[in-house]
C-alpha positions in Angstrom: 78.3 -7.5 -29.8 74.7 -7.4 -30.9 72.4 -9.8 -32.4 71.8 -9.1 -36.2 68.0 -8.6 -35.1 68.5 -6.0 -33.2 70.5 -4.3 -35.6 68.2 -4.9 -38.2 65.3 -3.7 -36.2 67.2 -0.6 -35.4 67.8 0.1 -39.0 64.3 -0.3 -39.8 63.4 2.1 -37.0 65.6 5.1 -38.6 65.1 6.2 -42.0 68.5 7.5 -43.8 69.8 8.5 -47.4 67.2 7.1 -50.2 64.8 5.9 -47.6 63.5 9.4 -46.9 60.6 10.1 -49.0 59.4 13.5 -48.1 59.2 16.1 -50.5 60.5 18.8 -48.1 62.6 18.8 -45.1 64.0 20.9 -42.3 67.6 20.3 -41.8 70.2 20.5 -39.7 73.8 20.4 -41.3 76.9 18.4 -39.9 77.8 21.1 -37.7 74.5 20.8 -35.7 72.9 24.3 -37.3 69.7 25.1 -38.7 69.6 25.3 -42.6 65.9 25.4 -42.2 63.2 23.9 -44.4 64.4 22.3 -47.9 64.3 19.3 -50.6 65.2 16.7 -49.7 67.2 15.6 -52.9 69.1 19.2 -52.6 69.7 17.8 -48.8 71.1 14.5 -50.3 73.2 15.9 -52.6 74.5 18.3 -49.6 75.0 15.6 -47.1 77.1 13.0 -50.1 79.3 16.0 -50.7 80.6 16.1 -47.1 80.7 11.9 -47.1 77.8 11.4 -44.3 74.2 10.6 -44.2 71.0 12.1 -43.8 69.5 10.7 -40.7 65.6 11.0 -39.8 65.5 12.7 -35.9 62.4 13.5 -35.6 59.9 11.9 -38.1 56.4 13.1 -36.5 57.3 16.5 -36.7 55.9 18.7 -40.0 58.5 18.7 -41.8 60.2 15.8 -40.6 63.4 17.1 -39.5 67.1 14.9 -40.9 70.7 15.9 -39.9 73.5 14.7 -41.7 75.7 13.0 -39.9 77.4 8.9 -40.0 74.9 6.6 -39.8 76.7 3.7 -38.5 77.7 6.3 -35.3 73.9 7.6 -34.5 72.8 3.7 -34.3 75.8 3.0 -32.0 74.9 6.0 -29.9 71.0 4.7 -29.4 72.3 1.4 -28.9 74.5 2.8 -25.8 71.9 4.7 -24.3 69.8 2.3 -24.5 72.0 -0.5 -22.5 72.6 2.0 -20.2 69.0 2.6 -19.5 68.3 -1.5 -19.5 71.6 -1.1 -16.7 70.1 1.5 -14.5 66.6 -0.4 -14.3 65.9 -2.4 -11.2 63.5 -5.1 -11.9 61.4 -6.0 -9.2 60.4 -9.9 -8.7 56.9 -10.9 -7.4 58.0 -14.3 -4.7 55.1 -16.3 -3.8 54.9 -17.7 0.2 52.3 -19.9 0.8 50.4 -20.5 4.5 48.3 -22.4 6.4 46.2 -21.6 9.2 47.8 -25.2 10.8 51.2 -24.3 10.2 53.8 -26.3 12.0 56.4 -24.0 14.0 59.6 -26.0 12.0 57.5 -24.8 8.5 56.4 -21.1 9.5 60.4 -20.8 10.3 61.7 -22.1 6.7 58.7 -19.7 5.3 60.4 -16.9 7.7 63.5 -17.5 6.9 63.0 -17.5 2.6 60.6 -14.4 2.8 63.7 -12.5 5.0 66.1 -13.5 2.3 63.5 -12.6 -0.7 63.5 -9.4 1.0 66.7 -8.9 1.9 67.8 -9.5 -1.8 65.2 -6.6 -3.0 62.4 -8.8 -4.1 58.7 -8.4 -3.1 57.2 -11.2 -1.2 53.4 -12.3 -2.1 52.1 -13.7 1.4 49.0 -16.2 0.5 47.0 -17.7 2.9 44.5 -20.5 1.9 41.8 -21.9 3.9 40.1 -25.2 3.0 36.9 -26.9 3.8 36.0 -26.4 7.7 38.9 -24.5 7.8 36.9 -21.5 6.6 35.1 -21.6 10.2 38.6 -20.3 11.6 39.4 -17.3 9.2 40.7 -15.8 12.4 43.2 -18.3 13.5 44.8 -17.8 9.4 45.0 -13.6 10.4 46.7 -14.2 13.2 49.0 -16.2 11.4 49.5 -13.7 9.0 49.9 -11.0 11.7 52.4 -13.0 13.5 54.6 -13.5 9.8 54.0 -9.1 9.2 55.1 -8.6 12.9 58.5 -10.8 12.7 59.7 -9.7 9.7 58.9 -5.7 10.7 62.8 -5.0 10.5 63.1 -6.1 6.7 59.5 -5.3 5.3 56.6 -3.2 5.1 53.0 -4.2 3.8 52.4 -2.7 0.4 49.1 -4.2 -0.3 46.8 -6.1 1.8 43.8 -7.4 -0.3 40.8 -8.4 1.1 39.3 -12.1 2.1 38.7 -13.5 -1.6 38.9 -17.0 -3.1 39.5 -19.0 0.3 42.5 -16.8 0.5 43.9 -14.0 2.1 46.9 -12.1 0.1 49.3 -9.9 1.2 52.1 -8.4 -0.8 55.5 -7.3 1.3 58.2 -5.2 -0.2 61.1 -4.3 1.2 62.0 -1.0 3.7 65.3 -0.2 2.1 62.9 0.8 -1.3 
């Protein structure tokens, strides 16, 4: 079920019944045709004598158009479409790798190995490379480095970003080929 926020947000969202304060509306009856523009007391008293609500659709339009229909099921049906959007959205996680320019074989491996399974499970991978002290004498040893890591995992990634040399670093950002 849903939290009584949510609810409560949603209810505040929708003007309906004696919450409508507009002189004049255009509305739609229960069968989903146009009455056109009228009071909206005359469209309260219409839309009690059939047992349902007026709902607000559209409140930036001039007039504001309402529809009378239940209340309780309009909310339910936002509610819906909206977990179903939250459902169909793939959200994308930023992992971070961090390098040396003296990387050990053993580490590069373990840093191969998480980046492939990062990638493989349809996260992007944030390659950084930091240089300290003399170490900035040798940018060149750090790109190869990072070549090297781009050319092994070639199968599973592609570059999506490659950001020039700033702070000590050099940052690349991988994402997967499947997306």
């Amino acid at each position: 079920m849903h939290s009584f926020k949510e609810v409560v947000f949603i209810q505040r969202e929708i003007r309906h019944n004696r919450r409508i304060r507009i002189p004049q509306i255009r509305l739609i009856d229960e069968n989903g045709a146009q009455v056109g523009v009228v009071a909206t007391r005359d469209a309260l008293q219409r839309a009690e004598s059939v047992g349902l609500d007026l709902v607000e659709i559209s409140p930036n339009a001039a007039p504001p158009v309402c529809r009378i229909m239940d209340y309780g099921k309009y909310v339910y049906e936002i509610e819906k479409k909206e977990r179903d959007a939250k459902k169909k959205q793939k959200v994308f996680e930023v992992k971070e790798i961090r390098l040396s320019s003296k990387i050990g074989e053993h580490d590069y491996q373990t840093k191969l190995r998480n980046a492939t399974r990062f990638l493989n499970r349809g996260d992007k991978v944030k390659v950084t490379m930091f240089f300290r002290g003399r170490e900035m004498a040798h940018v060149d040893l750090g790109e190869k480095v990072l070549v090297r890591f781009v050319t092994d995992l070639e199968e599973v990634a592609a570059v999506e970003k490659r950001m020039p040399f700033e702070n000590r670093s050099l940052v690349m950002i991988l994402t997967p080929k499947g997306s």
